[in-house]
C-alpha positions in Angstrom: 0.0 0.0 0.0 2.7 2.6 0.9 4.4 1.8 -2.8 1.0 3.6 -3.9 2.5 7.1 -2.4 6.1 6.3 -3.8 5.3 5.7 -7.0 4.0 8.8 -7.9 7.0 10.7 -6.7 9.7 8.3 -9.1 8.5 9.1 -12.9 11.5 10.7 -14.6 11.6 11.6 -18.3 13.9 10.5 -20.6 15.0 14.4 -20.9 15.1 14.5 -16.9 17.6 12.0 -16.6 19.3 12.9 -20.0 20.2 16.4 -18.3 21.2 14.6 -15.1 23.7 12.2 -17.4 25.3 16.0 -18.5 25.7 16.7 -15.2 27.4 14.0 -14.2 29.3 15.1 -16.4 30.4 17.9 -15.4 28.2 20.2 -17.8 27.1 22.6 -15.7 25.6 25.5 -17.1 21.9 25.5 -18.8 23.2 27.1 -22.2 25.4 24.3 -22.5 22.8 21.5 -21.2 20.3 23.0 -23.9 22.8 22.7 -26.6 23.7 19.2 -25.8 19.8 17.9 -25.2 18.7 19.9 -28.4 16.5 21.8 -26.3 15.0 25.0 -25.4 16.4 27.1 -22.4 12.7 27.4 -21.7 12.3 23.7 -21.4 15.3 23.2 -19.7 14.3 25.8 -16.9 11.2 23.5 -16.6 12.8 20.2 -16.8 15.3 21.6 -13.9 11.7 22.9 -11.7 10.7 19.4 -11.8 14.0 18.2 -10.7 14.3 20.5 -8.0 10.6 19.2 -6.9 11.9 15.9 -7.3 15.3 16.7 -4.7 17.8 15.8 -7.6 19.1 19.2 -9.0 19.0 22.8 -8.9 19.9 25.7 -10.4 21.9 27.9 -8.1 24.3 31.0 -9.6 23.2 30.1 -12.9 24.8 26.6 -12.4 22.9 23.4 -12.0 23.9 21.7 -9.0 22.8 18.2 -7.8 21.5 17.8 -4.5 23.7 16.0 -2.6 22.1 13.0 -1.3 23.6 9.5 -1.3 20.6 8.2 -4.1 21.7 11.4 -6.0 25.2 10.9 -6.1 24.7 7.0 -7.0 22.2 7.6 -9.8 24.8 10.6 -11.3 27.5 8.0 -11.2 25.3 5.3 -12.8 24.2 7.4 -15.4 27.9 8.7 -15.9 29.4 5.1 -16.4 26.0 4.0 -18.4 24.2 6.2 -20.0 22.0 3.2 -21.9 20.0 3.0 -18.5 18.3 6.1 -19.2 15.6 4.4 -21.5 15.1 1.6 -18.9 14.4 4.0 -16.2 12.4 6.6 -17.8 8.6 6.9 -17.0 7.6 4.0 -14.3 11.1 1.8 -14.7 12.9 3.3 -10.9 9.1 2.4 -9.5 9.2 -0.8 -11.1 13.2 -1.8 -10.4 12.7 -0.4 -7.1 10.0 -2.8 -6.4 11.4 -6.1 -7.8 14.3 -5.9 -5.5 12.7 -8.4 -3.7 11.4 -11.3 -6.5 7.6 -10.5 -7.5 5.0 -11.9 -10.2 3.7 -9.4 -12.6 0.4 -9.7 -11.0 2.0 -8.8 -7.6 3.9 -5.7 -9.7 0.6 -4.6 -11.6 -1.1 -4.4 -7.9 1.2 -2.9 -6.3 2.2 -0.1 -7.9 -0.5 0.7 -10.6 1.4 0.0 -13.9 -0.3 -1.6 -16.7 0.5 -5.0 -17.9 1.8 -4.0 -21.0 4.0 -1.4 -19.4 4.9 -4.3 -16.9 5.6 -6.3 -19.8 7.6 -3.6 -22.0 9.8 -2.6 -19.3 10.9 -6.3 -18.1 11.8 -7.5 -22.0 13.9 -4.2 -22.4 15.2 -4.8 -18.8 16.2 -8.3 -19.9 18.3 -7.3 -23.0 20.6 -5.2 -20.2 20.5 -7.9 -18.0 18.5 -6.1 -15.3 16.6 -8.4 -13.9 16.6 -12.7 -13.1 13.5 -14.4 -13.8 12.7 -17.3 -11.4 9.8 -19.2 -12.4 7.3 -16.6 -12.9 8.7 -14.3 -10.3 10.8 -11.3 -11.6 14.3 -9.5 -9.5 16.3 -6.9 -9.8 19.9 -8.6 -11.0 22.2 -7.1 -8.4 24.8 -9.7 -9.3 25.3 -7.8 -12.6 24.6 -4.3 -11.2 25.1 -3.6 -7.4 25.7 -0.4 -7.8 22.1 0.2 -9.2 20.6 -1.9 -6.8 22.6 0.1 -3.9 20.7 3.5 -5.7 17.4 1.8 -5.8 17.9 0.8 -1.9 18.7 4.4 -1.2 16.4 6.0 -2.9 13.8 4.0 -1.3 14.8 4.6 2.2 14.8 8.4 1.3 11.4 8.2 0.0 10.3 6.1 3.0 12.1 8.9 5.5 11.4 11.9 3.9 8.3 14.1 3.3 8.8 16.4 0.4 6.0 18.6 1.2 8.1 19.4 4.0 10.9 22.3 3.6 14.1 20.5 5.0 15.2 22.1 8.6 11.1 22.5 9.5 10.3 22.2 12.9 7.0 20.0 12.8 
């Protein structure tokens, strides 16, 4: 039941984490990001609102700057060393990864966390060609064998999500 509330707080576009991959990068500054995403600056502004929403990056002195969480700093360095990912964990594929870290049925996946079957079914065949995920049966895992650094992100991110209220200003006094 609680995946019901985290899901709706880890959908990233592909141009969300694309901008993220450039700053892992070390590309900083929007006029740069926009030139490399073939984007706006307008849509970049947004794309960087959302993120900042999101507790993944800023802009701060006309720089973007990643927040500096533990999930954050995994996923920049993920998407540094593999850009590839990005298309597997666009949309619902962090709500999905992050909830097959323990072995789960589609049924249990579709239930769970409100994705469609063929969405189920679309993410877990690309997931396969990368090798992210064992199938057991008719049960589904993340492969943290292949990629523990991912699955050490997904773990992180869900504690954060689990500890964290982002409705709440950071430093409140509740």
């Amino acid at each position: 039941i609680y995946y019901l509330h985290f899901i709706r707080l880890m959908r990233f576009s592909k141009a969300e984490l694309r901008l993220l991959e450039r700053v892992s990068r070390g590309v900083g500054d929007v006029t740069s990001i926009a030139k490399a995403l073939k984007k706006d600056l307008s849509q970049v502004y947004r794309l960087l609102q959302n993120l900042d929403k999101k507790g993944f990056a800023r802009l701060e002195d006309g720089k973007v700057k990643p927040f500096s969480h533990l999930h954050v700093q995994l996923l920049l360095q993920e998407l540094n060393r593999r850009p590839s990912f990005i298309d597997s964990l666009s949309g619902c594929g962090l709500t999905l990864f992050t909830y097959i870290l323990e072995p789960r049925t589609v049924q249990e996946i579709m239930e769970a966390t409100g994705i469609k079957k063929s969405m189920v079914f679309y993410k877990l065949k690309k997931a396969q060609r990368h090798n992210f995920i064992r199938k057991f049966e008719d049960k589904h895992q993340f492969n943290s064998r292949v990629w523990p650094r991912m699955e050490e992100f997904l773990i992180e991110l869900q504690k954060y999500e689990q500890t964290v209220d982002s409705r709440i200003p950071a430093g409140s006094i509740i």
